[in-house]
C-alpha positions as MATLAB code, in Angstrom:
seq = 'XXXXXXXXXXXXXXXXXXXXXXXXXXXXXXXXXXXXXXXXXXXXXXXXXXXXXXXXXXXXXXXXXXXXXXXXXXXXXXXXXXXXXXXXXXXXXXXXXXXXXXXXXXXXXXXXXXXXXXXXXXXXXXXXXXXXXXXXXXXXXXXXXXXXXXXXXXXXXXXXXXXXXXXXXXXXXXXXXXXXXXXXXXXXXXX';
ca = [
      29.725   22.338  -24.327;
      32.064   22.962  -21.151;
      31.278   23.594  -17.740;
      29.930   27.292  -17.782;
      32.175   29.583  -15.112;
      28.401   29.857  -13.407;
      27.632   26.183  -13.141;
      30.701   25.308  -11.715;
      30.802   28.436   -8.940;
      27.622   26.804   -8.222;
      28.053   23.490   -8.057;
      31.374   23.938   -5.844;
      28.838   25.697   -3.382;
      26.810   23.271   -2.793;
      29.166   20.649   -2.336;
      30.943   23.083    0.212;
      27.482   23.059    1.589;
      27.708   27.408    1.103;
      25.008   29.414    2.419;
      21.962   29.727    0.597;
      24.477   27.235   -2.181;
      21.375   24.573   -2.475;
      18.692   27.294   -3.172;
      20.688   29.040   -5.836;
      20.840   25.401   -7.487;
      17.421   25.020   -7.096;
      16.213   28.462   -8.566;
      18.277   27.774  -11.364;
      17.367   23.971  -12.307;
      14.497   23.187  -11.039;
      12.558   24.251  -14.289;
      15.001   21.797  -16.072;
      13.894   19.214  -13.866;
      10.349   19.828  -13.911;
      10.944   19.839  -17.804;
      12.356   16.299  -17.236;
       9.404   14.584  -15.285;
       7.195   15.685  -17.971;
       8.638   14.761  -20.882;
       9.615   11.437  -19.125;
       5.888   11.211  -18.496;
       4.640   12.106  -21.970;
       7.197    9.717  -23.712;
       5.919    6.893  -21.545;
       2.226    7.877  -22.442;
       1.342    8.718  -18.311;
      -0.829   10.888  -17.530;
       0.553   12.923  -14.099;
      -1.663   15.244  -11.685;
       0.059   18.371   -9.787;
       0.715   15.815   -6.942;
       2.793   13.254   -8.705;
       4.797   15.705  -10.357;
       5.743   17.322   -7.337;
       6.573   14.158   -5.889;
       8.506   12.855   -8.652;
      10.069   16.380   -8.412;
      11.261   16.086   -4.826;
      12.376   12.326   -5.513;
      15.183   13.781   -8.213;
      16.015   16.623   -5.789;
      16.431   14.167   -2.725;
      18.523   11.916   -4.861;
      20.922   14.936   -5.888;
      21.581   15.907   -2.085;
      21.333   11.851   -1.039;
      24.565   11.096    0.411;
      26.279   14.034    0.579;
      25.767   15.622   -2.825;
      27.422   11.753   -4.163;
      25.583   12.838   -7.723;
      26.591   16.221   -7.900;
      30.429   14.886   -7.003;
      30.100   12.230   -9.710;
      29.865   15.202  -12.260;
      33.194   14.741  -14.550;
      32.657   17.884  -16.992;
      32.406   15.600  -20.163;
      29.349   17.316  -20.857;
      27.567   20.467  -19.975;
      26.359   20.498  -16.185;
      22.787   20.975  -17.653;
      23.028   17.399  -19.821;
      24.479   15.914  -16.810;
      21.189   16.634  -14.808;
      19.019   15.945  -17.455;
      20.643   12.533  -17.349;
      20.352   11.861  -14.170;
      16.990   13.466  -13.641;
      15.828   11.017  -16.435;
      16.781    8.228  -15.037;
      15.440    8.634  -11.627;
      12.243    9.964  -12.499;
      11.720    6.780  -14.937;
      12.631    4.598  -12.436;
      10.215    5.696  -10.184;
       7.377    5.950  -13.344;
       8.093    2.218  -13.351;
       8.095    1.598   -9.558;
       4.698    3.361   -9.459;
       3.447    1.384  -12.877;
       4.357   -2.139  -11.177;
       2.395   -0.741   -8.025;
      -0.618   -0.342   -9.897;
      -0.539   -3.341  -11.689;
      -0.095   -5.318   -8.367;
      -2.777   -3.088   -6.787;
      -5.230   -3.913   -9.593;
      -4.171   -7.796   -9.914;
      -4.056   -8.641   -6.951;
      -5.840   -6.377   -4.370;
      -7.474   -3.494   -3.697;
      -4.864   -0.945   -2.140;
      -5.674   -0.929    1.738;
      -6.338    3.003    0.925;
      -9.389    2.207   -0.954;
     -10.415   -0.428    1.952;
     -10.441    3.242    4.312;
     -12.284    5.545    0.965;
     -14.776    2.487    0.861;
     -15.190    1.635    4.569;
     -15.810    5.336    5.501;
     -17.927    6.356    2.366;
     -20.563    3.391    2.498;
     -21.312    2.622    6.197;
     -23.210   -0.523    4.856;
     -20.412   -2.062    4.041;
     -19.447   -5.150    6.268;
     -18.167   -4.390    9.662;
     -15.288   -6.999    9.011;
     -14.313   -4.159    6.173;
     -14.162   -1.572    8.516;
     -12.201   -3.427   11.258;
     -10.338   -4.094    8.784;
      -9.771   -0.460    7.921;
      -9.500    0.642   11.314;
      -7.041   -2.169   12.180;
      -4.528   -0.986    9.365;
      -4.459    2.891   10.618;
      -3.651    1.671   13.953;
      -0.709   -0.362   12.614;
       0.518    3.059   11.963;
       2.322    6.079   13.484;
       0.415    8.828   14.227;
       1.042   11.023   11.520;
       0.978    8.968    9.260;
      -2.440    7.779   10.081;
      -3.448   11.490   10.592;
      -2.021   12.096    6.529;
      -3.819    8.844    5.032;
      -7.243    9.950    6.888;
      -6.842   13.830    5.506;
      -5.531   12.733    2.041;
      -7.763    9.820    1.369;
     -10.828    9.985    3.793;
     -10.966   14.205    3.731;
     -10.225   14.938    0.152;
      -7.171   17.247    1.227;
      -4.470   18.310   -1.112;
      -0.788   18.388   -0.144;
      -0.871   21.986    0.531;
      -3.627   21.579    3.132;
      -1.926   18.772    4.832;
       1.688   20.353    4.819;
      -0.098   23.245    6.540;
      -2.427   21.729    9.032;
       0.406   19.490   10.075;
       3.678   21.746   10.250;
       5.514   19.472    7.559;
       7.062   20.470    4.249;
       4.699   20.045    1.274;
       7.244   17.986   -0.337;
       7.346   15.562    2.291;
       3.566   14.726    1.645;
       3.946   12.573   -1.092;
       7.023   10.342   -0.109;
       5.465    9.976    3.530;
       1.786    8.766    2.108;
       4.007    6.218   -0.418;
       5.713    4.767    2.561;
       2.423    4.755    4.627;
       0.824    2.639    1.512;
       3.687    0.285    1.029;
       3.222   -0.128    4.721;
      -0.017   -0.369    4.875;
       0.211   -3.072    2.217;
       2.514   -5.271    3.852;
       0.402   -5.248    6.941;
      -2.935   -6.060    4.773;
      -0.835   -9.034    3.432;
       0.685   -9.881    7.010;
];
């Protein structure tokens, strides 16, 4: 199926960076790939909560506009625009399903994730002091915000929502910014 006369008025917007180009994109695909992280999912036999399909969401949308627009430009019109995404979509969102699955593993193999260490440390105040040093020592290794999103998300029980809100950031941004803070976190627990 060709390029429809829609899809391509659309995609030339956004890579002329049009007003209001990348929301009309959005309105119109973003079903498509929310379709795409969950079928992804369900093929792979992974069970996903609001919060990791939104962030698996974002992560195919930040991709698409990584660089400026370098996916969208990459489109050839050897298939419809909507395959294309799929495509792409499928492949991102699978690469992170791995990412995430090798995570776990490690997490569960080798250590307890430092986020636990603060859940633990903060829950059960007879745990060891050393634990809680510990736990106390990893938040300051961090920037403020960041800290201030691993104590609401973990420690408070807040969702994404709550946090994007009480901190003035984008609800998308939640879920990339904690997955930096953990990998960080991690590092320094290893460190």
């Amino acid at each position: 199926m060709p390029l429809t006369e829609l899809d391509q008025q659309l995609l030339q917007r956004c890579l002329q960076r049009a007003p209001r180009a990348w929301e009309d994109f959005v309105d119109r695909f973003f079903g498509l790939v929310v379709h795409v992280v969950h079928h992804s999912a369900q093929a792979r036999s992974i069970r996903l909560t609001r919060e990791d399909r939104d962030d698996l969401c974002a992560e195919v949308m930040l991709n698409l506009i990584k660089d400026d627009f370098a996916i969208l430009r990459r489109f050839r019109g050897q298939s419809s625009f909507a395959t294309y995404l799929v495509v792409v979509a499928r492949r991102i969102v699978v690469r992170q399903l791995l990412k995430r699955r090798s995570v776990v593993a490690f997490d569960d193999a080798i250590a307890r994730p430092a986020e636990t260490l603060l859940a633990s440390a903060q829950e059960r105040p007879d745990r060891s002091t050393e634990q809680r040093e510990e736990a106390k020592w990893l938040l300051a290794r961090l920037r403020k915000t960041e800290a201030r999103i691993v104590e609401m998300y973990y420690l408070e029980g807040r969702s994404y929502e709550q946090i994007s809100r009480s901190l003035g950031i984008r609800e998308n941004s939640v879920g990339p910014m904690l997955h930096r803070t953990r990998n960080k976190m991690r590092r320094a627990s290893r460190a």
